[in-house]
C-alpha positions as CSV (number, residue, x, y, z in Angstrom):
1,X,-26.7,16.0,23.3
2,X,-25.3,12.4,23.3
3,X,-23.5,11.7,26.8
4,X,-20.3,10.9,27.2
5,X,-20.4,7.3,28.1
6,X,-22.4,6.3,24.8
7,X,-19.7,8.4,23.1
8,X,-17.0,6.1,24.9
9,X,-19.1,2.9,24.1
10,X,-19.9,3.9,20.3
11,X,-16.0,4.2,20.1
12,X,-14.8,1.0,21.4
13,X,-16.9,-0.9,18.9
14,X,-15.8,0.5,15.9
15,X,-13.3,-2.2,15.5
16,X,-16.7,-4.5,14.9
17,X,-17.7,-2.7,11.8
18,X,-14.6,-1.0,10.2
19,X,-11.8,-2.4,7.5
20,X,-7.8,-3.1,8.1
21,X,-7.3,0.1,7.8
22,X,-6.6,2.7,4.9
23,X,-4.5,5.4,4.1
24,X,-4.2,8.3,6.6
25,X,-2.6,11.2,5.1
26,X,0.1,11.4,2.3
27,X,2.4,14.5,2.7
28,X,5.2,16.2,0.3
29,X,7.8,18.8,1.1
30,X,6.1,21.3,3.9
31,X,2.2,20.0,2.3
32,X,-0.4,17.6,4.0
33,X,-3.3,15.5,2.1
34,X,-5.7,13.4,4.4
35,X,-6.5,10.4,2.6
36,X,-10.5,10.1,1.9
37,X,-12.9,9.2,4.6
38,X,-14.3,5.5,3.7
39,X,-17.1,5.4,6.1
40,X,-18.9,9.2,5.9
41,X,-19.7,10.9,2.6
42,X,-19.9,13.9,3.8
43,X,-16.6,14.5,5.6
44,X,-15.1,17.5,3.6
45,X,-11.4,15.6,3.2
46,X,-13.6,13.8,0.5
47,X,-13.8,16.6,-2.2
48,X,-10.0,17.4,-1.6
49,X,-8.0,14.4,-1.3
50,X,-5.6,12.9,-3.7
51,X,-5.8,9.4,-2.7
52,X,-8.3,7.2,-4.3
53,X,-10.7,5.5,-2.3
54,X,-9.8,2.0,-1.7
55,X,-13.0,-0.1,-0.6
56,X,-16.3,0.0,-0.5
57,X,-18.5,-0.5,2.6
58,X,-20.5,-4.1,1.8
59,X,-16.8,-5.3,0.2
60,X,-13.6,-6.8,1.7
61,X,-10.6,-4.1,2.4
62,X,-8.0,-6.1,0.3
63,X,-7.6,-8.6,-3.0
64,X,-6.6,-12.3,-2.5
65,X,-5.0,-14.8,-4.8
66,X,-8.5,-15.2,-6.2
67,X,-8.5,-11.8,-7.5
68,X,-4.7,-11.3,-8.9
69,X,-6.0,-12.0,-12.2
70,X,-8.5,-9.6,-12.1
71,X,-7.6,-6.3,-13.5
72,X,-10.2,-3.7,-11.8
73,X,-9.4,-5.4,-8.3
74,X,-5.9,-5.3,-8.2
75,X,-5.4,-1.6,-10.5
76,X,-6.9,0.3,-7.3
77,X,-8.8,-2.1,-5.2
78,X,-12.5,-0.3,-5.6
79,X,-11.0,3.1,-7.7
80,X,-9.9,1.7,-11.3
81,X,-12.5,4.2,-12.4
82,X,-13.3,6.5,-9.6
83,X,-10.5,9.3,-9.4
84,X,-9.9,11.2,-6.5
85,X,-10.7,15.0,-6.5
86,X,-7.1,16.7,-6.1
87,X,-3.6,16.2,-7.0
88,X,-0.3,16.4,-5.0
89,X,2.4,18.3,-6.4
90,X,5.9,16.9,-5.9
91,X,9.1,17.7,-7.9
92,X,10.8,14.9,-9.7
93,X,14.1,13.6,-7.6
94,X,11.6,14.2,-4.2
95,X,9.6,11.6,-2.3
96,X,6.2,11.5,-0.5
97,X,5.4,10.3,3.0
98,X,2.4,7.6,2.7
99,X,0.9,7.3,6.6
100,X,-1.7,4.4,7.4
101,X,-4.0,3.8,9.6
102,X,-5.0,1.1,11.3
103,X,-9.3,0.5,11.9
104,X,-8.7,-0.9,15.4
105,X,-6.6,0.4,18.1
106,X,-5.1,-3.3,19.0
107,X,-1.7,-1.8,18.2
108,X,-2.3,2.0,19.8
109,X,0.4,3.1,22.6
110,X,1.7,-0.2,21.9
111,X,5.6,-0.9,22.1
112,X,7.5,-1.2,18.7
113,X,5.0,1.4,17.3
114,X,7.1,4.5,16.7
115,X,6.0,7.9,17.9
116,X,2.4,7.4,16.4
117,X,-0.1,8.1,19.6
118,X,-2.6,10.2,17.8
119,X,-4.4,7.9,15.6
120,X,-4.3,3.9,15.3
121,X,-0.8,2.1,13.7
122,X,-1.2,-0.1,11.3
123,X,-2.2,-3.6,12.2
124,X,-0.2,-6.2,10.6
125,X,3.9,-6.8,10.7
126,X,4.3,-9.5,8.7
127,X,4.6,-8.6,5.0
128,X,6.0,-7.5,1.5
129,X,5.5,-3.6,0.4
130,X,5.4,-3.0,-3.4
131,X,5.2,0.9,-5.4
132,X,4.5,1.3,-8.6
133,X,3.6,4.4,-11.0
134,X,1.3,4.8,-14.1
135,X,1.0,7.7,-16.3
136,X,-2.9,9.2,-16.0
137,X,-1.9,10.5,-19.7
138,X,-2.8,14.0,-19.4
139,X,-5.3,14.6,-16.2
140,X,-5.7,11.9,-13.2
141,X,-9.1,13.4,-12.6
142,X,-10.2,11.5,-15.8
143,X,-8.1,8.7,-16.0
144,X,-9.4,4.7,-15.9
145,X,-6.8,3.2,-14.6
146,X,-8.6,-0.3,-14.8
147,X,-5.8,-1.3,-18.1
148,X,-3.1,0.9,-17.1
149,X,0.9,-0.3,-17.0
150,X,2.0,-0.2,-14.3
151,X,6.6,0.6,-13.7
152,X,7.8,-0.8,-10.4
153,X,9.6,2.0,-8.5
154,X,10.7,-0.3,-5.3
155,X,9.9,-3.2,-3.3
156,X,11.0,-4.6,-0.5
157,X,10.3,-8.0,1.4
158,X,12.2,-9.6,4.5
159,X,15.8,-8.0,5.6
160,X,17.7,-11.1,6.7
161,X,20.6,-8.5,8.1
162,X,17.8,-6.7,11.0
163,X,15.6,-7.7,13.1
164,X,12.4,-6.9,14.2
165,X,12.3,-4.6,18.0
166,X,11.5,-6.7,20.8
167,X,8.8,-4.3,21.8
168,X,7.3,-4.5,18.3
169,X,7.9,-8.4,18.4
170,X,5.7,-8.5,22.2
171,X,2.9,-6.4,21.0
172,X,2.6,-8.6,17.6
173,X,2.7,-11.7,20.0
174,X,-0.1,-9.9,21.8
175,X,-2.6,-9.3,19.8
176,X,-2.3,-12.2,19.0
177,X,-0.2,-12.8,15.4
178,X,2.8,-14.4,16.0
179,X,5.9,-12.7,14.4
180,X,7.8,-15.0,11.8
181,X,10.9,-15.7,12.2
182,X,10.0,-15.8,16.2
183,X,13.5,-15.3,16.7
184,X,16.9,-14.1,15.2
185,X,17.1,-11.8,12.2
186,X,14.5,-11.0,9.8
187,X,12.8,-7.7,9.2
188,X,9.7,-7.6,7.2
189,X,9.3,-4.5,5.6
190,X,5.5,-4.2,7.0
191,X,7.4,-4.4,10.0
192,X,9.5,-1.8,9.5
193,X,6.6,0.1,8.6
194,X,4.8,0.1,12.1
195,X,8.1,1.1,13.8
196,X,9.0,3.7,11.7
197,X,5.2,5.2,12.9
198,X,3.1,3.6,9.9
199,X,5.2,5.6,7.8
200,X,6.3,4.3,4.2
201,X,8.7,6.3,1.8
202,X,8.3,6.6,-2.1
203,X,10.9,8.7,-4.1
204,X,10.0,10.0,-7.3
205,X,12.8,9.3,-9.9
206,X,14.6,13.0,-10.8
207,X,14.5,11.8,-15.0
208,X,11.1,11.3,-14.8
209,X,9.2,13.8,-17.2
210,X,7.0,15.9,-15.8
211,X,2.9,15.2,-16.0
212,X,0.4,13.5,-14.1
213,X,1.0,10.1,-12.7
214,X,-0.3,7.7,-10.0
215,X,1.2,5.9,-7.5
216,X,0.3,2.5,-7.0
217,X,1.0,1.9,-3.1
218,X,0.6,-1.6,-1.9
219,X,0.9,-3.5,1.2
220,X,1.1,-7.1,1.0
221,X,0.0,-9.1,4.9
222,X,1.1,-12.5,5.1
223,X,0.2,-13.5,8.4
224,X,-3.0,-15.4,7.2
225,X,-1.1,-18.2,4.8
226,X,-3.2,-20.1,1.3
227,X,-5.0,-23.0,2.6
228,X,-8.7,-24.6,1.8
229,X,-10.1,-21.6,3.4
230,X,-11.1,-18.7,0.4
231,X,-10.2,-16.2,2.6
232,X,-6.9,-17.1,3.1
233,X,-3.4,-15.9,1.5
234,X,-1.5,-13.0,1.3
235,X,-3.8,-9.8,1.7
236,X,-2.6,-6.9,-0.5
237,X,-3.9,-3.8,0.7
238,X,-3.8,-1.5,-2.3
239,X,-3.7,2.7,-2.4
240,X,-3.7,4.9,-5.5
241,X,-2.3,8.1,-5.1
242,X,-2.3,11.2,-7.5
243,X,0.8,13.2,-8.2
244,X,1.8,16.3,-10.4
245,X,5.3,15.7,-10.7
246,X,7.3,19.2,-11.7
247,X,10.9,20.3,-13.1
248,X,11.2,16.8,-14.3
249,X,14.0,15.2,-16.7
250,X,13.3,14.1,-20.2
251,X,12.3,10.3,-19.0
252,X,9.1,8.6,-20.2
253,X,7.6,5.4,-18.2
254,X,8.1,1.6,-20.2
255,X,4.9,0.3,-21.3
256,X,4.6,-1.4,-17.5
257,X,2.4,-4.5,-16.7
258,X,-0.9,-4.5,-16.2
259,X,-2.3,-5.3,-12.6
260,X,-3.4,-8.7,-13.6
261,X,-0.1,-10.1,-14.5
262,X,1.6,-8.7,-11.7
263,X,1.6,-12.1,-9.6
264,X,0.4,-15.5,-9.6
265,X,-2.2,-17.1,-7.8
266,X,-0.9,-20.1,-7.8
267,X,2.7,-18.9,-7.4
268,X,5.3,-19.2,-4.5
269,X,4.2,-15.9,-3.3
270,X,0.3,-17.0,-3.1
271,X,1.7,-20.0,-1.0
272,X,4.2,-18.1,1.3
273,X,3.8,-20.3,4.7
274,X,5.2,-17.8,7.4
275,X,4.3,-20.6,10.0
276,X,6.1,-23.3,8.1
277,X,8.9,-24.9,10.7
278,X,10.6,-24.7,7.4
279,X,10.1,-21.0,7.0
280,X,13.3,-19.6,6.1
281,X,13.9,-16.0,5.7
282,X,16.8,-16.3,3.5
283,X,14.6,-17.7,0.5
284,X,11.4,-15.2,1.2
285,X,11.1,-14.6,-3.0
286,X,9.3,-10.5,-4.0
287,X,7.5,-11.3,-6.9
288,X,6.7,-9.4,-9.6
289,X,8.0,-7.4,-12.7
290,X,11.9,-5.9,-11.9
291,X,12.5,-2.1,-10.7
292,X,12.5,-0.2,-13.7
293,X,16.7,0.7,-14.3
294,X,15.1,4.2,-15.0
295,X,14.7,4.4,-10.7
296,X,18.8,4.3,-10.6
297,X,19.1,7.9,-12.6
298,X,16.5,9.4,-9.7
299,X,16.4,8.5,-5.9
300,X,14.3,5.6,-5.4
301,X,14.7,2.1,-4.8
302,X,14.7,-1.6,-0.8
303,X,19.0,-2.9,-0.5
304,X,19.5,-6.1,-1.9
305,X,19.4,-8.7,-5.2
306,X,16.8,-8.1,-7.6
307,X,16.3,-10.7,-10.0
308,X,12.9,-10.2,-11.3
309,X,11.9,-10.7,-14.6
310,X,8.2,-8.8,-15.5
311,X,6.4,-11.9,-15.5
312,X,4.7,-12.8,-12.3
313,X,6.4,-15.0,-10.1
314,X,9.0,-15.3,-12.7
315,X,12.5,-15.4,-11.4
316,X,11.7,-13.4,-8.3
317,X,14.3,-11.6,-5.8
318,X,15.2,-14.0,-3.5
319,X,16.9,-13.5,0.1
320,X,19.2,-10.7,0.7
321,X,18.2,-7.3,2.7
322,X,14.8,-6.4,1.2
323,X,14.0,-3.3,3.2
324,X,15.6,0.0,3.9
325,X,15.5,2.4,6.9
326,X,14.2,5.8,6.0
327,X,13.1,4.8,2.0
328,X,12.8,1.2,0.5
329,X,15.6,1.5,-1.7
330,X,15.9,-0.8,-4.2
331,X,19.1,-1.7,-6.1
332,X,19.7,-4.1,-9.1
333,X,22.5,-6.9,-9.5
334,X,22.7,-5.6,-13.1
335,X,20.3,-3.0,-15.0
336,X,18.0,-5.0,-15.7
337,X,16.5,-3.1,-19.0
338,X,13.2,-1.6,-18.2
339,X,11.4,-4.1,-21.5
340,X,12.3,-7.0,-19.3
341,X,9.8,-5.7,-17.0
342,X,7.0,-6.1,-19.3
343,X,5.0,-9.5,-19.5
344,X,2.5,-10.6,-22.1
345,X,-0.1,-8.2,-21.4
346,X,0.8,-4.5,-21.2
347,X,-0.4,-0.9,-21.7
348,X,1.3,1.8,-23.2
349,X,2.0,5.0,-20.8
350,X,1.5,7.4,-24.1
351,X,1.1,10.7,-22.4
352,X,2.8,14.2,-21.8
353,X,3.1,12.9,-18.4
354,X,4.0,9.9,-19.0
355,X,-6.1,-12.1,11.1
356,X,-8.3,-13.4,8.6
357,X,-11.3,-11.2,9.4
358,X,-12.8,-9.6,6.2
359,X,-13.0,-5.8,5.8
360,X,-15.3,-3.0,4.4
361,X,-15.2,-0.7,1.2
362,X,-16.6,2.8,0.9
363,X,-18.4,4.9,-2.3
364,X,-15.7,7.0,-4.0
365,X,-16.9,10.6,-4.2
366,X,-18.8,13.2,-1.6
367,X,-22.7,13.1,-2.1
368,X,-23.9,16.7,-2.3
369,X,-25.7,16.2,1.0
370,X,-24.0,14.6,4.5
371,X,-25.0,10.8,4.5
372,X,-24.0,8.9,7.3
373,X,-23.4,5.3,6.2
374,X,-24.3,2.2,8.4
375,X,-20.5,1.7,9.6
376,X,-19.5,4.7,9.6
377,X,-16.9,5.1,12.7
378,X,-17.9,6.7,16.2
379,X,-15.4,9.2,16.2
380,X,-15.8,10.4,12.7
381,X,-20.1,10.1,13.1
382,X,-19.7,12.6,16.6
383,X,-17.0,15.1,15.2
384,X,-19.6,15.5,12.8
385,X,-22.7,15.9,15.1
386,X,-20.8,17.6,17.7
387,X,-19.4,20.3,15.5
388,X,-22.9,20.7,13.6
């Protein structure tokens, strides 16, 4: 029996060894799915969970600029190939709650962190939030998502008509990552995130047909800006979710854009300098391909101008209210016609249905027999033991 002040000390390391943080627990109507457990094999959410595992233990937790151009990286971080076990099933015209979890408790029982008490918020405020969907083209439990075209559902960015919470503002000041803009209005939809209980929306349009499709759910930290330093720049934190999408319309996804062309390395997004004195809030660009106009006939979409183009870092949306209270809404200045989305490399969705500290990655499916990997959390190593 292991005493209880080793227990107490094994827990407040964890923070030493684990990642950012990963996805929690994705629900639907009255239905739960915990997302999979990175650091223990054997934990049975493994062989039922619909989220993809994002990263590996002896690898970083998100992609860089370095690796925009990379197609594996950026489809599902570590999971391009690796599907996850299960499915959700969600009706088209619904949504899904996506909860994460931060890997340290710097933010826990902090102020500006919604009602969240029972596990750790996420741990970053500053930052774009992107979703996009791929069809798996008949079942998601085979599908190599490594080439797939990916449709932007919503994004959202910086909403110059809120502001961040003061208690939320405190705590990021804190930790310490100073909040940008350190005063007046500006919500970052990261932000909004951790207040709203590391909760993030993503509605499902209603003409969507109905089939097997992934969500590609991606956070976007810019606290750390692009300078000599290779781990530097926007950190996009990047979760693949599968669905089963029922009673949809007669709607088929656009060819997309593959992973690789979503943004530039190079590009203003790459370079975003939040601690710039000449940061303004107004002209925060979201890069990437447009929302697809198919998004307007269902219920999806973060408030403001969306001037996007398909290519990355091509005529971005610039300024406005990016961000939305309960879903990030997104609506367009005009339809933009869903081929404008699609840059020079794309692949065809053919199917029925159509601060700076590095981080950890995980294997993708349960071994056969409980393995306890080298990092593998306190609490999730003794509810293990102490159950057995």
């Amino acid at each position: 029996m292991y005493s209880l002040s080793l227990i107490a000390a094994l827990l407040s390391s964890t923070s030493l060894v684990a990642g950012h943080g990963q996805v929690h627990r994705v629900s639907s109507g009255g239905s739960s799915n915990t997302g999979p457990n990175i650091y223990f094999a054997g934990d049975s959410a493994n062989s039922k969970t619909a989220t993809r595992v994002m990263y590996k233990a002896s690898s970083p937790a998100f992609v860089l600029p370095s690796g925009f151009t990379d197609n594996s990286q950026m489809s599902c971080e570590g999971s391009a190939k690796s599907p996850a076990p299960d499915t959700i099933d969600v009706n088209a015209g619904q949504s899904i709650d996506i909860f994460w979890e931060g890997a340290t408790a710097e933010l826990k029982n902090k102020a500006g962190t919604g009602s969240l008490t029972s596990y750790n918020p996420w741990v970053h405020a500053m930052g774009f939030v992107f979703d996009y969907i791929t069809s798996c083209n008949g079942d998601c439990s085979n599908f190599d998502a490594t080439n797939a075209g990916w449709t932007k559902l919503a994004h959202a960015g910086i909403d110059t008509s809120k502001s961040i919470s003061d208690g939320l503002r405190s705590t990021m000041k804190g930790k310490p990552e100073l909040y940008h803009p350190t005063s007046g209005p500006g919500l970052w939809a990261m932000a909004k995130l951790v207040q709203d209980g590391s909760k993030w929306t993503v509605n499902i349009p209603s003409s969507l047909k109905s089939g097997q499709y992934m969500i590609r759910h991606e956070l976007s930290a810019v606290h750390n800006p692009k300078n000599s330093n290779p781990t530097s720049g926007p950190q996009n934190y990047i979760a693949c979710i599968q669905l089963n999408v029922k009673n949809g319309g007669g709607s088929s996804l656009p060819s997309g854009t593959q992973a690789k062309d979503l943004y530039s390395p190079n590009g203003a997004y790459a370079n975003i300098d939040v601690n710039s004195p000449s940061f303004d809030p107004s002209k925060v660009e979201i890069p990437g391909p447009a929302v697809w106009d198919g998004v307007s006939s269902g219920s999806s979409g973060s408030s403001g101008n969306d001037s996007g183009s398909g290519k990355a870092d091509d005529k971005p949306s610039t300024g406005g209210n990016h961000g939305s209270g309960k879903a990030p809404t997104t609506t367009t200045s005009s339809k933009t016609k869903a081929a404008a989305s699609t840059p020079a490399t794309t692949s065809k969705n053919t199917g029925s249905g159509s601060s700076k500290s590095r981080c950890r990655r995980r294997s993708s499916s349960p071994k056969p027999k409980p393995k306890r990997l080298h990092n593998e959390p306190a609490r999730r190593m003794f509810q293990n033991r102490l159950s057995s």
